[in-house]
MMTF fields as JSON, N, C-alpha, C and O atoms, coordinates in Angstrom:
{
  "mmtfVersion": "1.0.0",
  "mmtfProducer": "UNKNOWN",
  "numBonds": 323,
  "numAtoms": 324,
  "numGroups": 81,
  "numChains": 1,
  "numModels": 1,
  "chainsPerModel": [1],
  "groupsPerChain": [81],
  "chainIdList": ["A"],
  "bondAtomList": [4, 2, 8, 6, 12, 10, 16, 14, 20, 18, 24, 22, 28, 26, 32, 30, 36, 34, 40, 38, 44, 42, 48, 46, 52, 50, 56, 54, 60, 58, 64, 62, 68, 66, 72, 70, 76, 74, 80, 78, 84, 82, 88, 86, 92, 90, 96, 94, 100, 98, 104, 102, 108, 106, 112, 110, 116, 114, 120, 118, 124, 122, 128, 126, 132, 130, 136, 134, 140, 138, 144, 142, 148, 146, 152, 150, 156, 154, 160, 158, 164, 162, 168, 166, 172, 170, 176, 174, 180, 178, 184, 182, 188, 186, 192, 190, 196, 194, 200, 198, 204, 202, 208, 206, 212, 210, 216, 214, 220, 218, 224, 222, 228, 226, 232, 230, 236, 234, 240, 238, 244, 242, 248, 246, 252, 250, 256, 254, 260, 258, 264, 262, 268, 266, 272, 270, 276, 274, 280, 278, 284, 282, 288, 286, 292, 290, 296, 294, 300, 298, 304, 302, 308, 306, 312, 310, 316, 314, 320, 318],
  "bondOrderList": [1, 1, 1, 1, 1, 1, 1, 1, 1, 1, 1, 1, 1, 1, 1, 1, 1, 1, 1, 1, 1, 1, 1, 1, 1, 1, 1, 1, 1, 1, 1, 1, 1, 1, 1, 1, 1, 1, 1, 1, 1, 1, 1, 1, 1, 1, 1, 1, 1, 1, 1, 1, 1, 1, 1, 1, 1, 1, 1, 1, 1, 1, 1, 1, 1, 1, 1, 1, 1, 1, 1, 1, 1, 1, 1, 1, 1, 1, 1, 1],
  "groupList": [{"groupName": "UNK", "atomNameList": ["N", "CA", "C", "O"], "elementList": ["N", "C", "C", "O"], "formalChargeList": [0, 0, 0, 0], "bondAtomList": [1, 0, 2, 1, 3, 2], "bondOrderList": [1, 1, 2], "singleLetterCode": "X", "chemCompType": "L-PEPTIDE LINKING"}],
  "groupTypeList": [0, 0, 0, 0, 0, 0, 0, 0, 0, 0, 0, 0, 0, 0, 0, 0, 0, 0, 0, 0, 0, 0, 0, 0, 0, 0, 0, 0, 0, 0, 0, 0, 0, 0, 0, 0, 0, 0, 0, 0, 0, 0, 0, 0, 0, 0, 0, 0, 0, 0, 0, 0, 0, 0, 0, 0, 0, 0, 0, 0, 0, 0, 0, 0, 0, 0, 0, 0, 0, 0, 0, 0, 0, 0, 0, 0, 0, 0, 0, 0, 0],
  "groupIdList": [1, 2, 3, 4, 5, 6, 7, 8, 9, 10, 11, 12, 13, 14, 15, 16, 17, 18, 19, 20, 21, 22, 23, 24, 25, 26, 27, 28, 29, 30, 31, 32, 33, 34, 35, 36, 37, 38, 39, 40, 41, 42, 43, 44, 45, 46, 47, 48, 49, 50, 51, 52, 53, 54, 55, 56, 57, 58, 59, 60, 61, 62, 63, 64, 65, 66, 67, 68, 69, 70, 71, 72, 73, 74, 75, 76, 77, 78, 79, 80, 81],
  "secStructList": [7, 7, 2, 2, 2, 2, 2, 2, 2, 2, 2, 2, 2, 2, 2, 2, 2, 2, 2, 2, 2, 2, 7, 7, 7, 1, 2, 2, 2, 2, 2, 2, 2, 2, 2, 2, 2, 2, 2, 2, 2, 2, 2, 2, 2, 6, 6, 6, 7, 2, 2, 2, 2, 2, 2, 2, 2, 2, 2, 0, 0, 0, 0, 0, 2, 2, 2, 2, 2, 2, 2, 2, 2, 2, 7, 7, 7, 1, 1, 7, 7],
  "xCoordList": [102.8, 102.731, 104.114, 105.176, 103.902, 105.596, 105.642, 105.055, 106.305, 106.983, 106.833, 106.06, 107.528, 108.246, 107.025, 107.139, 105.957, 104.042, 103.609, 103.262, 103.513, 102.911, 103.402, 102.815, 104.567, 105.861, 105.545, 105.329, 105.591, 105.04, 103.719, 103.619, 102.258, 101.443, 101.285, 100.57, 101.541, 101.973, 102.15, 101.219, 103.437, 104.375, 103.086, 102.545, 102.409, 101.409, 100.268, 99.829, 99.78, 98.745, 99.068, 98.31, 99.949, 100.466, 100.82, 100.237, 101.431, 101.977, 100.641, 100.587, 99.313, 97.78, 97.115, 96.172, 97.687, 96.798, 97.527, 97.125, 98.428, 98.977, 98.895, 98.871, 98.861, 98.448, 97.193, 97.088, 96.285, 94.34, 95.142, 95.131, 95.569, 95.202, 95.649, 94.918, 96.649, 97.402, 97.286, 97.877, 96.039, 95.575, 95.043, 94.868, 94.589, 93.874, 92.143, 91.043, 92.507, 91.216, 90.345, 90.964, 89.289, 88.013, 88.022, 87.893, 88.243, 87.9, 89.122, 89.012, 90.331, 91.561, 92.088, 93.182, 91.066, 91.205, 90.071, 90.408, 88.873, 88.085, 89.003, 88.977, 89.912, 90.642, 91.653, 92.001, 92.205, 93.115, 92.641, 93.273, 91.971, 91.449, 90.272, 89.77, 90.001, 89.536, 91.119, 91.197, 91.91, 93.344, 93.574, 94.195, 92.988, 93.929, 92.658, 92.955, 91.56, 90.106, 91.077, 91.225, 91.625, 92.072, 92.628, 92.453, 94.119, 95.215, 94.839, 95.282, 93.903, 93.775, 93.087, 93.502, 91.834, 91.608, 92.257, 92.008, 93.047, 94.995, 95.371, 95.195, 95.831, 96.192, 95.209, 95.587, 94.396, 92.887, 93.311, 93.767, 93.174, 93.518, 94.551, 94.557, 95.859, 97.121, 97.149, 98.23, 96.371, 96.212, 95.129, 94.872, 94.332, 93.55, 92.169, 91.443, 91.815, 90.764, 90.098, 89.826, 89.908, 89.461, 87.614, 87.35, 87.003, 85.195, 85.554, 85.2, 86.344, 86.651, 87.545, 87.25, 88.185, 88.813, 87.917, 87.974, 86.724, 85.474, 84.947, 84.796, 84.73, 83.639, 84.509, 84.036, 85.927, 86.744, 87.048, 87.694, 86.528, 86.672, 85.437, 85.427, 84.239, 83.045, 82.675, 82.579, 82.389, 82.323, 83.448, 83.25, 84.153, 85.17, 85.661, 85.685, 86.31, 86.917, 85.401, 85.411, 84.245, 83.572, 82.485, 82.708, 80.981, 79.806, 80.583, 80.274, 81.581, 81.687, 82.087, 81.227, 83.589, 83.751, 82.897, 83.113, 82.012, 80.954, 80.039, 79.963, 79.556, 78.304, 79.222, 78.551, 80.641, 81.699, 81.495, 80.83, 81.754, 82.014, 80.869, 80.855, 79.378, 77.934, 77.569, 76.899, 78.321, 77.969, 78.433, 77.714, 80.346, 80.918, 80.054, 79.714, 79.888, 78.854, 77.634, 77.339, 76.975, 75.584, 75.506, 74.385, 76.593, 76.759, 77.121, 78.032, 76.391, 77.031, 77.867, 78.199, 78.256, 79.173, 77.714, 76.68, 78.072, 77.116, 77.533, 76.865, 78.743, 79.05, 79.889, 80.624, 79.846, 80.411, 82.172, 82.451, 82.952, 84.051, 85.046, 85.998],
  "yCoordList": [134.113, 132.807, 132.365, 132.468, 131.896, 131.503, 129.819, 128.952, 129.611, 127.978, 126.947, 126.01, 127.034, 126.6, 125.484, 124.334, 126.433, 125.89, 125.255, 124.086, 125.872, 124.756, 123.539, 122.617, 123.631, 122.351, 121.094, 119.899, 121.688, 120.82, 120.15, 118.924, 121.324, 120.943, 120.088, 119.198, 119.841, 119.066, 118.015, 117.48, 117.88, 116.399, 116.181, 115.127, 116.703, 115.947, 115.452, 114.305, 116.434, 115.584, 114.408, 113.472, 114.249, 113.229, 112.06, 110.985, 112.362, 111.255, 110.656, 109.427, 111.433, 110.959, 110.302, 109.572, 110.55, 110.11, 108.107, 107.086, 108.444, 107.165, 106.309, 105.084, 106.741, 106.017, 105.749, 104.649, 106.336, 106.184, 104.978, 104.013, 104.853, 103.625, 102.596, 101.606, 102.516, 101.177, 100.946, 99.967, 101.968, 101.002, 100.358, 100.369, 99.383, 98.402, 98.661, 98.416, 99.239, 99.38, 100.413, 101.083, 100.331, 100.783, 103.057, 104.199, 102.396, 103.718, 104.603, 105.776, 103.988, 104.98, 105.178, 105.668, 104.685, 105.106, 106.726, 107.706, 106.638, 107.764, 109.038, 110.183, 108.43, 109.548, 110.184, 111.357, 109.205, 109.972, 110.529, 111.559, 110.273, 110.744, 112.193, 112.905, 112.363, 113.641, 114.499, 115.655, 114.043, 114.612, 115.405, 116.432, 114.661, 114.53, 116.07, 116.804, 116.061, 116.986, 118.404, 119.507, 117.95, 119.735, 120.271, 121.486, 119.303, 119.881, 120.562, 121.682, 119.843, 120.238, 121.564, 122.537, 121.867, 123.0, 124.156, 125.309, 123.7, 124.558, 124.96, 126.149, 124.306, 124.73, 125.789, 126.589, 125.636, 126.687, 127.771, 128.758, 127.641, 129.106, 129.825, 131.051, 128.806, 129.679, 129.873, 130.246, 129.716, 129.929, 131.087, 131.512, 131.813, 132.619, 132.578, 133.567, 131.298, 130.559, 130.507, 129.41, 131.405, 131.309, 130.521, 129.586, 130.872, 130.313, 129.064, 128.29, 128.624, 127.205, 126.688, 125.544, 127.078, 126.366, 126.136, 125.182, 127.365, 126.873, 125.593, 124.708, 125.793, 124.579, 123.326, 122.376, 123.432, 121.99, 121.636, 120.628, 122.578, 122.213, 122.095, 120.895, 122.443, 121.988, 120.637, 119.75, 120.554, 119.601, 118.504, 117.741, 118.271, 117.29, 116.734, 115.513, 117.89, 117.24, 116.985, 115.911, 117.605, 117.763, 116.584, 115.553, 116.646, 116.49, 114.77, 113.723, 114.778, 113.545, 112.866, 112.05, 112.887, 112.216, 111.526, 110.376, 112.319, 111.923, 110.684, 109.489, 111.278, 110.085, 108.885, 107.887, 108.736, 107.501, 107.144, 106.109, 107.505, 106.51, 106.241, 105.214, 106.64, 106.374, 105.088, 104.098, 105.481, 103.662, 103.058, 102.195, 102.967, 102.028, 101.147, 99.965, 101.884, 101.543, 100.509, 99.445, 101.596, 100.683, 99.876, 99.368, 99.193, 98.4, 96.606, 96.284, 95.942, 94.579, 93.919, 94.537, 92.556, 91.53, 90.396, 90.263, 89.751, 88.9, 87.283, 86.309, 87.563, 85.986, 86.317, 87.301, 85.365, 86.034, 84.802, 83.603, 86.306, 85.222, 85.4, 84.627],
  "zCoordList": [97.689, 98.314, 98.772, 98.158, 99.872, 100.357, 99.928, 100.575, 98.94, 98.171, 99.294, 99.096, 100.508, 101.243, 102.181, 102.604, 102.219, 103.047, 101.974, 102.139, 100.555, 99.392, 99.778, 100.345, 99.405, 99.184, 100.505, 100.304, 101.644, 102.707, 102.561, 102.518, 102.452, 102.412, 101.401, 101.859, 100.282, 98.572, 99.893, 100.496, 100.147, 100.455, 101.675, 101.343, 102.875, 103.692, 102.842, 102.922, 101.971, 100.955, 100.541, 100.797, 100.003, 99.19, 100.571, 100.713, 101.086, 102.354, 102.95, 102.891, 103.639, 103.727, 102.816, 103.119, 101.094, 100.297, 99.971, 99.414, 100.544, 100.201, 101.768, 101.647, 102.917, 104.001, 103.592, 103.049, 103.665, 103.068, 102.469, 103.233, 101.75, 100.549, 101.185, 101.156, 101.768, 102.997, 103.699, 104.155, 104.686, 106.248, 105.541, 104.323, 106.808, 106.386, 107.142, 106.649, 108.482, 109.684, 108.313, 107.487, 108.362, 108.054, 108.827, 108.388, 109.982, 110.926, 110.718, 110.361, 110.96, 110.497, 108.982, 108.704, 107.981, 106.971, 106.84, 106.176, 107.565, 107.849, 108.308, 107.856, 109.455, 110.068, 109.239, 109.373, 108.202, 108.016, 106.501, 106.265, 105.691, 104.405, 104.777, 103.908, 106.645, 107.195, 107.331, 106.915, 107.733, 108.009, 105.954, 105.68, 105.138, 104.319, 103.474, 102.531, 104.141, 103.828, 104.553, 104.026, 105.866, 106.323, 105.906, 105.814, 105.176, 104.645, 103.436, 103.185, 102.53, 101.303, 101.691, 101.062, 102.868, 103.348, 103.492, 103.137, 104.016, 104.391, 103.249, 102.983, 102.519, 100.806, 99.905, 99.05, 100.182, 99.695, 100.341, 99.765, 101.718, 101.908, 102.065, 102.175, 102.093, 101.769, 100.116, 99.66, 99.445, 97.922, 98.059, 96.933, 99.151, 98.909, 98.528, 98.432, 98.3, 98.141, 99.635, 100.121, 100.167, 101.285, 101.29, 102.046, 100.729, 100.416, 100.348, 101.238, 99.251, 99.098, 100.376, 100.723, 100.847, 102.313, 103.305, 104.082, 103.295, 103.869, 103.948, 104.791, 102.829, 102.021, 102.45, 103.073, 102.024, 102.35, 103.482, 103.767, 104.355, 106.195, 106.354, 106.624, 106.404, 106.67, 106.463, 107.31, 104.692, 104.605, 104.581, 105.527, 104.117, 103.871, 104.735, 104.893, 105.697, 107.283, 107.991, 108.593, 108.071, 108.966, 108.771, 109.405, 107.712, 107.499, 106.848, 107.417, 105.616, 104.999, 106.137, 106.468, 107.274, 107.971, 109.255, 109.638, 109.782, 110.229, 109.548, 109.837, 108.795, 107.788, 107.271, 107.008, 107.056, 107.064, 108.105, 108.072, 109.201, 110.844, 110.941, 111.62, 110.571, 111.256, 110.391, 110.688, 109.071, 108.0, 108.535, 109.038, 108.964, 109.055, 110.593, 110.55, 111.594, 112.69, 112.682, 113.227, 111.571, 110.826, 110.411, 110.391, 109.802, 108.826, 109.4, 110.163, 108.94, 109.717, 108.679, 107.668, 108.915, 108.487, 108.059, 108.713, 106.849, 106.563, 107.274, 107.621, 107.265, 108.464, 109.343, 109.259, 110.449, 111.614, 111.384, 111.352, 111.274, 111.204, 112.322, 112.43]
}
């Protein structure tokens, strides 16, 4: 394993996981906690975990971020402010 791609991918995980928590918009918290589904994807398979990098790009970046944007859509406001 080359240190140097962990070490990055580590510091983008971590840098996404802490934007997610501080937007404020609804929709670019979707985008970037999908951003935060690839990287961890990325990390799987520079770890060799290739099945599991699968699985964490399909679903995670793919199927969860979808069914988030179709609630946030669906979903109304109980008063109009």
């Amino acid at each position: 394993m080359v240190w140097q791609l962990d070490f990055w991918l580590l510091a983008l995980l971590v840098v996404t996981a802490v934007v997610a928590l501080q937007v404020r918009d609804l929709l670019a918290a979707v985008a970037v906690l999908t951003a935060y589904s690839f990287f961890m994807a990325l990390l799987f398979a520079e770890m060799g975990a290739v099945d599991v990098a699968l699985t964490e790009a399909a679903l995670g970046a793919g199927v969860t971020g979808v069914l988030f944007v179709v609630a946030i859509f669906v979903t109304r406001r109980r008063s109009k402010d």
